[in-house]
C-alpha positions in Angstrom: 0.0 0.0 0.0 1.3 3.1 -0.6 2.4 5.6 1.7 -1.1 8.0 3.2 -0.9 11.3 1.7 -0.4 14.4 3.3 -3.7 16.2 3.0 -4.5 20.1 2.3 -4.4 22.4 5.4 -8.3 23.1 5.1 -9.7 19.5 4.4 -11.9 19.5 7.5 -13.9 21.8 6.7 -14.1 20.9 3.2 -15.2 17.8 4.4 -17.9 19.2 6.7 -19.3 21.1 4.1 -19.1 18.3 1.1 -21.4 15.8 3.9 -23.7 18.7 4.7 -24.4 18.9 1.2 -24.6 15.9 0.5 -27.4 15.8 3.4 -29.5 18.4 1.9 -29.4 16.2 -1.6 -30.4 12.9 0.4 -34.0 14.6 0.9 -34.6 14.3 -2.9 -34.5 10.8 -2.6 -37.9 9.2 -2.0 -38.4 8.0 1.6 -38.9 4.7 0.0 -35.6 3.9 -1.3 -33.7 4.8 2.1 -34.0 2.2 5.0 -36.8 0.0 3.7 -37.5 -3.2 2.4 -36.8 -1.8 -1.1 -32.8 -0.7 0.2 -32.6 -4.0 2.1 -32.9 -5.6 -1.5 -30.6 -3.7 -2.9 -28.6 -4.2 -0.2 -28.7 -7.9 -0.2 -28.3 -7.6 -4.4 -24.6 -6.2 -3.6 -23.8 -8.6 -0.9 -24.9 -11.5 -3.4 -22.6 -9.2 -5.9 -19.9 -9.4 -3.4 -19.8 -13.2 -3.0 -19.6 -14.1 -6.4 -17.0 -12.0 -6.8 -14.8 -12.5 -3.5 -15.6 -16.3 -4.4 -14.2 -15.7 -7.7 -11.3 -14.0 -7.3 -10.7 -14.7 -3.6 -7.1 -17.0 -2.6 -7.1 -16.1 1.1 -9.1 -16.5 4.0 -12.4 -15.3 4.1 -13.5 -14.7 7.3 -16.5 -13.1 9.2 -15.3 -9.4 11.4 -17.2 -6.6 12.4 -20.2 -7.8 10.7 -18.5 -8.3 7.1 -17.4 -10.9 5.1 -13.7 -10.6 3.9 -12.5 -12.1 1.2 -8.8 -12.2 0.9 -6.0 -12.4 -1.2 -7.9 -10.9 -4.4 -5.6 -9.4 -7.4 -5.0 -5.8 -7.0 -7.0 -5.3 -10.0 -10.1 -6.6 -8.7 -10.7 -4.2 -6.5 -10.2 -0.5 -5.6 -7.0 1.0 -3.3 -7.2 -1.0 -0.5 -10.1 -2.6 -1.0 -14.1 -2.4 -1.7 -17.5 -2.9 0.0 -20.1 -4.6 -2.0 -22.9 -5.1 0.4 -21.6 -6.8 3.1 -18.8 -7.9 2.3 -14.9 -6.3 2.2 -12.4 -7.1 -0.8 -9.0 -6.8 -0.3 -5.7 -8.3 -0.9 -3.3 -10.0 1.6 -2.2 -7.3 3.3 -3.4 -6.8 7.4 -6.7 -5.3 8.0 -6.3 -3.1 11.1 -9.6 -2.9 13.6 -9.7 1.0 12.1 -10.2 -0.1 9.0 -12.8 -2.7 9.5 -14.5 -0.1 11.9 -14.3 2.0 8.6 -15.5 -0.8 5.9 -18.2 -1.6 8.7 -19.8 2.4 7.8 -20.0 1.4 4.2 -22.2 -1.6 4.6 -24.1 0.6 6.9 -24.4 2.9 3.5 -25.2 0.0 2.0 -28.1 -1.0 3.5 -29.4 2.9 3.7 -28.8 3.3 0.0 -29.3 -0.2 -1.8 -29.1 -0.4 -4.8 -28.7 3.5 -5.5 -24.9 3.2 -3.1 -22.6 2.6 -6.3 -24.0 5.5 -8.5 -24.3 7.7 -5.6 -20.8 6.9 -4.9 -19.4 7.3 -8.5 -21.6 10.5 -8.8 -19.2 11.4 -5.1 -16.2 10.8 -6.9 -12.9 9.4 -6.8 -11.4 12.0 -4.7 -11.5 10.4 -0.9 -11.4 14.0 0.5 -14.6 15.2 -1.5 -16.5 11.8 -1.2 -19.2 12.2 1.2 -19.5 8.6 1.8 -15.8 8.1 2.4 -15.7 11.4 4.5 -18.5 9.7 6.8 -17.2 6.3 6.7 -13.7 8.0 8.3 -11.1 9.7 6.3 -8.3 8.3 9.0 -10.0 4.9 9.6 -9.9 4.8 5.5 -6.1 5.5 5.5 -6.7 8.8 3.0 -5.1 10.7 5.8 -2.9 10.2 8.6 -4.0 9.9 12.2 -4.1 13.5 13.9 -4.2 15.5 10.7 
């Protein structure tokens, strides 16, 4: 993994101000998408997602923590920096998962199961840039590694 980058002076308040924006969008989204039996689906869709994929790809452990299913030991290209959450489940390669992390991984499953099936385009539509992604800002830029501890 590479080393955690040294992030801008203000990113903070950046980030306070990208999830407050982000809140005010969320009440666009029809009441019955969020936290319902239609999100559960959706949720359960990308935890199904997850398991095929994990299974495919997967030449470690998998193993059950903080309410996830990690799959370990997938190709670098099969998933995202340090790894992904689909549903409920965490790809990643073989490297060691600190409790931060999981803590971390453990928000985006929560996101998951708010979102459903809506969690990967409202992610894409975030962006790839971990300091102005509201759902990497509230999953924990320092539990995420995108900055260092105490920044």
């Amino acid at each position: 993994m590479s080393p955690i980058p040294t992030p801008p002076a203000d990113w903070r308040e950046t980030a306070d101000r990208v999830v407050t924006r982000a809140q005010r969008w969320d009440r666009w989204i029809p009441a019955f998408l969020l936290d319902s039996p239609v999100s559960r689906l959706g949720y359960l869709w990308g935890t199904a997602i997850g398991w095929i994929w994990g299974g495919l790809w997967s030449t470690g452990r998998v193993e059950r923590r903080g309410g996830l299913w990690i799959f370990r030991g997938m190709p670098p290209w099969t998933y995202g920096r340090g790894g992904v959450c689909v549903g409920g489940c965490f790809l990643t390669g073989s490297g060691r998962i600190p409790a931060s992390l999981i803590a971390h991984e453990a928000v985006h499953k929560r996101q998951w199961q708010r979102y459903g099936a809506l969690m990967p385009v409202l992610y894409l539509l975030a962006g790839r840039n971990a300091l102005t992604n509201r759902f990497e800002i509230e999953a924990g830029l320092e539990d995420g590694r995108y900055v260092p501890r105490g920044a």
